[in-house]
Structures are given as structure tokens and as C-alpha cells.
N, C-alpha and C positions, 0 to 999 in steps of 0.2 A: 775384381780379382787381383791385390796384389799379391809378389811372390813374397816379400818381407813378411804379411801378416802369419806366413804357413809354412814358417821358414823350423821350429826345432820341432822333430818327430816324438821326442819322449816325455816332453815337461809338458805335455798336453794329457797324461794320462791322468792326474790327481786334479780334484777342484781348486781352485782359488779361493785364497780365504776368505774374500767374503763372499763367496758362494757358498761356504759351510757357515757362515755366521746368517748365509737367509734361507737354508734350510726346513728351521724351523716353522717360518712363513709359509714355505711353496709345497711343504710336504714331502716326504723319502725321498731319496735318492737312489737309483739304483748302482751297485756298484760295478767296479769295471768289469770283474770276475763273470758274474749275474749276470750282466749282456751280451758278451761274449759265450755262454753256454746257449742263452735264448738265441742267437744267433745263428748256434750249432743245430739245433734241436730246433726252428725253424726252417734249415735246411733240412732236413732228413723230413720234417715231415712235405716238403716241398713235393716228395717220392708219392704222395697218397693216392691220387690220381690213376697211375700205371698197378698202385696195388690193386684198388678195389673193380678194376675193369679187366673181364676175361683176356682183353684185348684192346690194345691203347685205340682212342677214338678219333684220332687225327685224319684231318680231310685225306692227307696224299699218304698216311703210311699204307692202305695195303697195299696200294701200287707201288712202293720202294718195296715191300716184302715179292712184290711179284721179283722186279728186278733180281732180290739177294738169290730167290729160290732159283731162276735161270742162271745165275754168276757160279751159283755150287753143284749145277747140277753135272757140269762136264761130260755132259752128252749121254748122261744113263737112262735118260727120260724118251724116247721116241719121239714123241708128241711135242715136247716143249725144242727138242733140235728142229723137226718139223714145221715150229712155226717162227723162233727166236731166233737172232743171234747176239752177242753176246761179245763187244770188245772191247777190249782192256786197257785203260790208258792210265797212266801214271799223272794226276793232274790234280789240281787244288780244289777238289770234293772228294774227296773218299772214304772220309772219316768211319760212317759204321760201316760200309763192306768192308772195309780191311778188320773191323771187330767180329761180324759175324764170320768170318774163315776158320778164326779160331772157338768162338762159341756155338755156331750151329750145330757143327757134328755133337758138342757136350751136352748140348740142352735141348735140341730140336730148334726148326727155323724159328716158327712162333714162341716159342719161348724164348729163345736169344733175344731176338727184335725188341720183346715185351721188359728184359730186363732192362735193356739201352736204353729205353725209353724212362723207368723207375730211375737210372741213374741219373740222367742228363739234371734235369730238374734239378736233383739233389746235391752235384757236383756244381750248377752253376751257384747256388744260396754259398757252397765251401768256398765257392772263390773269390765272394761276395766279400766274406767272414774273411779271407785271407786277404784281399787287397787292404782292408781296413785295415787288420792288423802291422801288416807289413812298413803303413804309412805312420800311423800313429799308438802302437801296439796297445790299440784298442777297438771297441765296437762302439760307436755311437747312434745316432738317432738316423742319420741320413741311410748309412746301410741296411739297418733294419729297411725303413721304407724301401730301400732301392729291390728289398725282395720281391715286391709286386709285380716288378716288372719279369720276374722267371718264367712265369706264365703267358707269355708274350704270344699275339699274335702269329709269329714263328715260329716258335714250340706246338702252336694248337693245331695250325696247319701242317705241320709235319716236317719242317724242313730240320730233319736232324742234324746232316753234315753241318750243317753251320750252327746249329745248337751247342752242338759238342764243342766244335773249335771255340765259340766266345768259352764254355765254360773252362776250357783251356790255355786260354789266352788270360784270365782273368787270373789263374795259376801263376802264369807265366809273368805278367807282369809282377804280381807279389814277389816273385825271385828277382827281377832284376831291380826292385828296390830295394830287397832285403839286400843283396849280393852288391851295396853298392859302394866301392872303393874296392873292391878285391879282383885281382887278375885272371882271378878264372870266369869271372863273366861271360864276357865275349866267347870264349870254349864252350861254355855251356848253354850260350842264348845261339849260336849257328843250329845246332839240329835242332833244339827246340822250336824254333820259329819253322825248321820243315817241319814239324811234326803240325804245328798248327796250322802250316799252308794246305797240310794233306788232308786235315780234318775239312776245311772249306777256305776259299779265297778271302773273302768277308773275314771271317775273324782274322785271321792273319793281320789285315790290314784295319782293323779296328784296335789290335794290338799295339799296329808301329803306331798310328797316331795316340794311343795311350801312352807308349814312349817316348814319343814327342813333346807332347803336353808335358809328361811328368820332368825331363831335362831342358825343356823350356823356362819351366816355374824355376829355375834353381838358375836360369843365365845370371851373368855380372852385369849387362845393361843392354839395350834394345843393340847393341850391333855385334854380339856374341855372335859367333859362326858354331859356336862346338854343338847347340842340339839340333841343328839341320846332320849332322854328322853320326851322332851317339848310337841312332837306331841302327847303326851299319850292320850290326851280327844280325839282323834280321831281315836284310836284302837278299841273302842269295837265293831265295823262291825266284827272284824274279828271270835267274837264268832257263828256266824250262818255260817260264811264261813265255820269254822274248825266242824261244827255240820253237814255239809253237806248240808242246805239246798239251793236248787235250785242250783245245782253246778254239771257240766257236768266234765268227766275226758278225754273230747278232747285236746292236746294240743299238734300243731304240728308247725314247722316252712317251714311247704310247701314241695311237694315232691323232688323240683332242683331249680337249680340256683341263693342259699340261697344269695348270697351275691349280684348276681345281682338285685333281687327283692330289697334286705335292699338300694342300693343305688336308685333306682328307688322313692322309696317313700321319701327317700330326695331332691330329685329336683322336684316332682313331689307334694311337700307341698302346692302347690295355686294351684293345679291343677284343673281349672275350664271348658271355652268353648272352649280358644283361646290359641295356644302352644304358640304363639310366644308371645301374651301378658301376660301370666300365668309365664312366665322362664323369661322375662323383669321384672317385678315387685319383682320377689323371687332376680332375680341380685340386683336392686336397693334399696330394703331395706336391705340383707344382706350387701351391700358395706357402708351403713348406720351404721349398727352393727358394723362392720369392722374397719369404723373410730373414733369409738366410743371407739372399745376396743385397737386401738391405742393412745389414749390420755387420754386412762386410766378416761370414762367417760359411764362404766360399773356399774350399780349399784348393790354390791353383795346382798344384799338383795333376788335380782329377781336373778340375775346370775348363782349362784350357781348351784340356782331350773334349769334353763336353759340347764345349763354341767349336770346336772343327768338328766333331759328328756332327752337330744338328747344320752347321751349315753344307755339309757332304749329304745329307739326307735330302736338299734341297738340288743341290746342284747334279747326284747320282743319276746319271738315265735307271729307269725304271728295269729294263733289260741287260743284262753283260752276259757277255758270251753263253746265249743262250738260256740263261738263268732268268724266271720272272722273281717281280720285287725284291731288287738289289735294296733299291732306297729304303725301301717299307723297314726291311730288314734293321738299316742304321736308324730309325727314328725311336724306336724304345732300346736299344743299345744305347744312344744319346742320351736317353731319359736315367737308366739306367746309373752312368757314368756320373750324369750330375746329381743326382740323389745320392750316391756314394762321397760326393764332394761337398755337401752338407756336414757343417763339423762346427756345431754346438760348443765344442770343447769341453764344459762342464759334464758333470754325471749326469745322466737325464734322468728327469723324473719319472717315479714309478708310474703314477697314470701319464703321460705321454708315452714312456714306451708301452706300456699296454694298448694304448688304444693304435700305436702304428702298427703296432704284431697283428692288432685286429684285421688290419685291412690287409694285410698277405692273407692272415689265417681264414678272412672269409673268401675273399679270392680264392685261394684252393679249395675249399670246403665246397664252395659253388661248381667248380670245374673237378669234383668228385663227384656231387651227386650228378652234374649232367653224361660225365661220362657211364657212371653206374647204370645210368637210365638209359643211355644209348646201347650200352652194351647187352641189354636187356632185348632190349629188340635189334641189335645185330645177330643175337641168337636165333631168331626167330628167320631173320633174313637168309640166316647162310644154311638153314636147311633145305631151300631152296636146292643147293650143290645134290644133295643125295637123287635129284631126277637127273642128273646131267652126268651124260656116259665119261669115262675120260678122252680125254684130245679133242673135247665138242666144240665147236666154235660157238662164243656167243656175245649173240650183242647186247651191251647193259645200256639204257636209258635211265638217267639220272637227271628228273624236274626241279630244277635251283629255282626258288622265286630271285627275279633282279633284283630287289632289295630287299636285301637279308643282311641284320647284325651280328646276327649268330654265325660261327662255322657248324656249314653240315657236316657230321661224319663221315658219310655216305658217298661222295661224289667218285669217289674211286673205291666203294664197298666192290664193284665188280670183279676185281682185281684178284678176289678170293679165289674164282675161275681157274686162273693158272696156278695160283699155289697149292689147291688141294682136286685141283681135278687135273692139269697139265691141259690148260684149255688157250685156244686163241680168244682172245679177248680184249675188249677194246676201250678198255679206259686205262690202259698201261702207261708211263712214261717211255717213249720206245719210237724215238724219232733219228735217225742217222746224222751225224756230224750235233748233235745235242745232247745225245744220253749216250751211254754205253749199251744198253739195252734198244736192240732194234728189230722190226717185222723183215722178216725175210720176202714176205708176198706186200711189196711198194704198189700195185697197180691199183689198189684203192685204200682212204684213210683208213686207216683200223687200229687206231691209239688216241691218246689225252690231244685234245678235249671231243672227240667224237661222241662220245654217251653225253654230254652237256644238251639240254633240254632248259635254256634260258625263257620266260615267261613272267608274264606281269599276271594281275590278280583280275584282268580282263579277258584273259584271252584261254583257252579249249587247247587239249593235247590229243592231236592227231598222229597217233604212230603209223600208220600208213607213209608218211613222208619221213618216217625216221629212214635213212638210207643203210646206215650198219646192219641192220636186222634182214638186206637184199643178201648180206654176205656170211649169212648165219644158219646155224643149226638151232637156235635157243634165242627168244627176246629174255631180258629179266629185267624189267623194271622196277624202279626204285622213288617215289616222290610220296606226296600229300594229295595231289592235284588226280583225281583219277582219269586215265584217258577216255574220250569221247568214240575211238576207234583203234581195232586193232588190223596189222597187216590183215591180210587178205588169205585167207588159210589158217592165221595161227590161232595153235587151240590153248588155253591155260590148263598150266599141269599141277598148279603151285598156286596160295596168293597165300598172304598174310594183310594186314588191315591200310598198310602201306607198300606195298609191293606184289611184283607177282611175275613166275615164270613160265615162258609161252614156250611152245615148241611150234617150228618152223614148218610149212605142208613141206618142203624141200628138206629135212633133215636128212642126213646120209646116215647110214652104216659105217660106223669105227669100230671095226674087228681088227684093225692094224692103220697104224697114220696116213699110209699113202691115200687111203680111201677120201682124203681131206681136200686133196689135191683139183 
């Protein structure tokens, strides 16, 4: 990566003439206009996913929907004061609670969540389309690809907050290289960079070293001081960081097999439904990359930022403050950055870009029909609620096989409990000094990961030993694996062909919350 080769951002737009004189050899070209729409209308359809599912299918969103519905409910719920509490901290995740205050009352909880979700997707492929443009005001081959990575790992699992903020940050940097030589810069990159530190910490800081890299690639010689310096409009997050507030002091790189983990979430960067199509597609855009940074058609700009993600993807503890996979997070942001650094220069051909739109376009199309299907039988799941009184305590068992490619939906389906019933329940995020969202009754677990029911393909599910279900009105189990036993009293009220809801010999009467107690 040198910075000479990707040194004029506009005379990159038109082919070289003997690019047009072997045209006629390679076949069409597409022009700059044409990619730049495909690019557009690649992103929007990036939204498919959140359309065709009643209910976005991400591991951890019902339990952030538990959260938003405690965050708004300001005490008019009996049952959910009764068992939550709820505190408020100004701190570098907040991205969709500060969205849903203003869209819940407009559209309902479940529907707000559901739009955020259509968005995110669609805003990051825009900011895809904008950084390209901003750089070389155009859309070339690397961006395209770099769409595959929307669908990331982190989107599937759920981690919104920080979804948002990269597809914000990805805004943001397209301004401060559009914005570059003019004095209002700086004026305008200070709030924005809080606006990206409020969305989540991670993007924020995926940002500055995007700013780095990009005033890096532009130094006069290896002993320039000015791009350690440039990012400064985007430091002042760090005053409430170093003040403490919202700021947990977990921070562990996992109990064993440090280094097997670190390579796992490198190949495991598209990790979505399908192994064999997820490790295909990570082969064929990295051999993209590959041939790129052999003909020295790496642009340092993006590059740079690229070698510091993936080697921050390395050296990241797995934990920050409190937060699981920090690292995982930067490793298809990494991915991401350098497939957007990919810069062909010339018009790319029409069968190339067709076949790289394929691999986004099948990517999503795959992660439609599974969420469609899941959502199919989340229907089926959550009639379960209609036996369950409100303010019922109950406990969810959720059977993960240990090795599994796929994200289940499910692990936090329980979570339905508090939002559409005002229920205690125990696959919540809802831990003190971690989440804002916390149990008010600490004298036994009763939050994430308690419903986890981890299991190899040898071993028999003994609910009896499940301990949440000592502290319940309601079991509601959720797996593949059917149990071998249930507690001791409880009768089923409920089952569908994968799941099923017990009631407890010990269920209480709830004609009023305290009866909980």
C-alpha cells in the first residue's frame, strides 16, 4: 500500500485509454452512473430480511426489546416495577434506546424495534456507497463486495447499538473526506463523533482509526506528526469515558484457548446459516483483496485503517467493559474496510459486477428465507404467552447444541414473557453494574445466560436439574433435543413440535404483584 499510488481522488473516475481500446476483448463495461445506482438499490434491498419476518430473528433482540419495554414503561406497569429496575446512564451504547423514546409511542414497541432493524442493514450498504463515493466519486468492484459483510455476524446476533454506530460512522467518515480543506470541519466532526460514541463505543473507535488511516495515507514522509494529531475533533468521547460514566471494569480475554478463539473469529467473519456457503464467500472476496494487493490496487486511504482493524481484532480482549465479543465485532469491520479499499480503477465489467452483487444478493436472500422460516415458527412459539397470566414468573430453557454454525433465534425467544405479558423472566440482559436493566430480587440468578442449556449430541436433557424453574410459576422450553424429564410436579399446558409450556405444582395466584413476592 503506497500513498502515491491513491494519491488524485477524481481522475480515477473515467477509464484509461487503453482500457477503452480492450473493451472490445473483455466485453461491456459498466459505467460509473450504473454502479453507483446498483450500489444504491443494493443497499435498500440489504432491508429484505426485517421486511419479510413478522419479527426480526436475531439471537439477543427480544431480550433488548425486553429492556426498551422496561426503559418506557416508567413505572405504569405493576408487575414489571415489581420485578426491574431500570437505570439510566449516559454512556457509549445507547444508540436505539435513544430511537425508540421517540418511535415507540408512534408505532408500538414491536414495531419501532422492527423498523431499526429494516434500517440498520440499509443505512450501512448507504454508507458503503458514500465512503466510495466521497474517496473516488465513484462506486467500484471492492464496494460492491464489501456489501457481504452488512450481514455480519453482529447484525445476526443482534448487537444493534453498535450496528448503528458503524453504519454511522461510515457517514461520518465520507464528510470528513468530502469536508476536506474547509474550516468547518472540526465544528462539525466534535458532535458528530458524540453522536457515534452514543450509538456504541466500537464504532466510534472504528471511526478514529478510519481517520487515521485515511490522514495517514496523505503524510509527506514516515516522520509527519500531523495524522497522530487530525483525529482530535473526535477525542472528546473520551472525557466521560475517563470520568467513569457508564463504564464497567470487566475486561477479560476468555478463560482458554486465547489464540484458538482469535483465529476462529477470523474465518468465522461471514459467519451466517450456511458453513459451507459463509467460508466460500469469505475465500472469494478475500482472493479478490489478494489480487488487488498484488497489482498494488490497494487504496491506502482505506488500507491502512484495514492493517490496524485486523491487527486490533487480534490484540482486542474478547470483553470491555462488560461487553461480550469486542474483537469478533472488528474482525468483519476489518473485512469490511478492506474490500472497500479494493480499487480496480477502470470501469468494471459487466459480468464481474454481476457476479459480486450475486454474492451480497445471495447472502441476503439466504438470511430471508431463514429468517422467514424462523419467523414461521416463532408464531407458533409465542402462543405459548396466551397460558401465562400477567406478572407470571417464568423460567425459559433454551437447548444450544455446543457446536452450532448457525445463529439460533431463539436463545433469548423467552424474553417475549416481559414484553407482552410483564413477566419476571430469565433470559433477560439484566445484570447490575453491566446493563441498565437489572432484577431487583439478586438472591438468586435469574437473567442471561441462565435459560442456556449447553449439550453435545451425546448427552439426555434433564430438567429436573434445571434450577430457574425452583423459582418459577411457568417452565417454557425451547430446543430440538426433547427432555428425558420434567421437574417434579410440572404439568404441560402448551407444546408445539419444538417447544412446550409447563406450569409449576407451586404456581402462585397473581390478582395483584405483591402476591410474587
Amino acid at each position: 500500500m503506497t500513498e502515491k499510488s491513491q494519491m488524485d481522488d477524481s481522475t480515477q473516475a473515467e477509464a484509461l485509454p487503453e482500457e477503452a481500446a480492450n473493451a472490445n476483448r473483455e466485453g461491456p463495461r459498466a459505467s460509473r452512473d450504473l454502479v453507483f445506482w446498483i450500489g444504491i438499490a443494493l443497499s435498500l434491498f440489504a432491508a429484505l430480511p426485517g421486511l419479510v419476518a413478522w419479527a426480526p430473528q436475531m439471537t439477543d433482540y427480544p431480550s433488548h426489546l425486553a429492556g426498551y419495554k422496561v426503559m418506557l414503561d416508567h413505572g405504569h406497569d405493576p408487575f414489571l416495577t415489581w420485578y426491574f429496575l431500570f437505570h439510566w446512564e449516559w454512556t457509549g451504547n445507547l444508540g436505539v434506546e435513544l430511537l425508540m423514546v421517540p418511535l415507540a409511542p408512534l408505532f408500538g414497541l414491536e414495531m419501532a424495534g422492527r423498523i431499526i432493524v429494516i434500517l440498520i442493514p440499509a443505512l450501512t450498504g448507504l454508507g458503503i456507497v458514500s465512503v466510495s463515493w466521497a474517496l473516488r466519486k465513484r462506486v467500484g468492484l471492492g464496494p460492491i463486495l464489501a456489501m457481504v459483510t452488512i450481514w455480519s455476524p453482529s447484525l445476526l446476533m443482534g448487537f444493534l447499538n453498535y450496528s448503528l454506530s458503524l453504519a454511522i460512522a461510515l457517514f461520518t467518515f465520507a464528510l470528513w473526506v468530502q469536508m476536506q480543506g474547509s474550516p468547518w470541519r472540526r465544528v462539525v466532526m466534535i458532535p458528530l463523533g458524540f453522536v457515534v460514541w452514543l450509538c456504541h463505543v466500537s464504532g466510534w473507535g472504528i471511526l478514529g482509526v478510519m481517520v487515521f488511516g485515511y490522514e495517514w495515507s496523505r503524510r509527506s514522509n514516515w516522520r509527519d506528526w500531523r495524522p497522530f494529531l487530525a483525529p482530535w475533533p473526535l477525542i472528546f468521547p473520551l472525557l466521560p469515558m475517563l470520568a467513569g460514566m457508564g463504564a464497567n471494569s470487566k475486561v477479560t480475554y476468555g478463560r482458554w484457548g486465547v489464540l484458538e478463539y482469535k483465529w476462529g473469529i477470523l474465518y468465522k467473519a461471514l459467519r451466517s446459516y450456511d458453513y459451507i456457503f459463509d467460508i466460500g464467500t469469505l475465500i472469494a472476496v478475500l482472493l479478490v483483496a489478494l489480487a488487488a494487493l498484488a497489482v498494488r490496487r490497494i487504496d491506502a486511504r482505506l488500507g491502512w485503517a484495514a492493517l490496524i482493524m485486523f491487527g486490533l481484532t487480534m490484540a482486542v480482549p474478547r470483553q470491555i467493559f462488560g461487553g461480550d465479543y469486542a474483537d469478533y465485532r472488528l474482525s468483519t469491520a476489518a473485512l469490511m474496510i478492506l474490500l472497500m479499499a479494493v480499487d480496480f480503477r477502470s470501469r468494471v465489467p459487466v459480468w464481474l459486477l454481476a457476479a459480486s452483487s450475486l454474492l451480497f444478493v445471495s447472502r441476503t436472500t439466504l438470511t430471508s428465507v431463514v429468517w422467514y422460516r424462523d419467523a414461521q415458527t416463532a408464531r407458533q412459539l409465542i402462543k405459548a404467552l396466551e397460558y401465562v397470566p400477567e406478572g407470571a414468573k417464568v423460567a425459559t430453557a433454551v437447548a444450544i447444541p455446543i457446536r452450532q454454525w448457525f445463529f439460533g433465534p431463539f436463545e433469548h425467544f423467552g424474553s417475549y414473557a416481559v414484553v407482552r405479558r410483564g413477566a419476571m423472566e430469565n433470559s433477560n440482559f439484566a445484570l447490575p453494574d453491566v446493563h441498565m436493566l437489572s432484577m431487583r430480587e439478586q438472591d438468586y440468578s435469574f437473567a442471561d445466560p441462565s435459560q442456556r442449556i449447553l449439550y453435545a449430541s451425546y448427552q439426555r436433557i434433564d430438567l429436573r436439574k434445571f434450577r430457574p424453574a425452583l423459582h418459577a410459576d411457568y417452565l417454557w422450553y425451547i430446543g430440538n433435543s426433547q427432555p428425558v424429564a420434567l421437574p417434579d410436579g410440572a404439568h404441560i399446558v402448551y407444546e408445539t413440535d419444538n417447544s412446550f409450556l409447563a406450569r409449576m405444582p407451586d404456581a402462585v395466584d397473581l390478582a395483584n404483584p405483591a402476591n410474587g413476592s
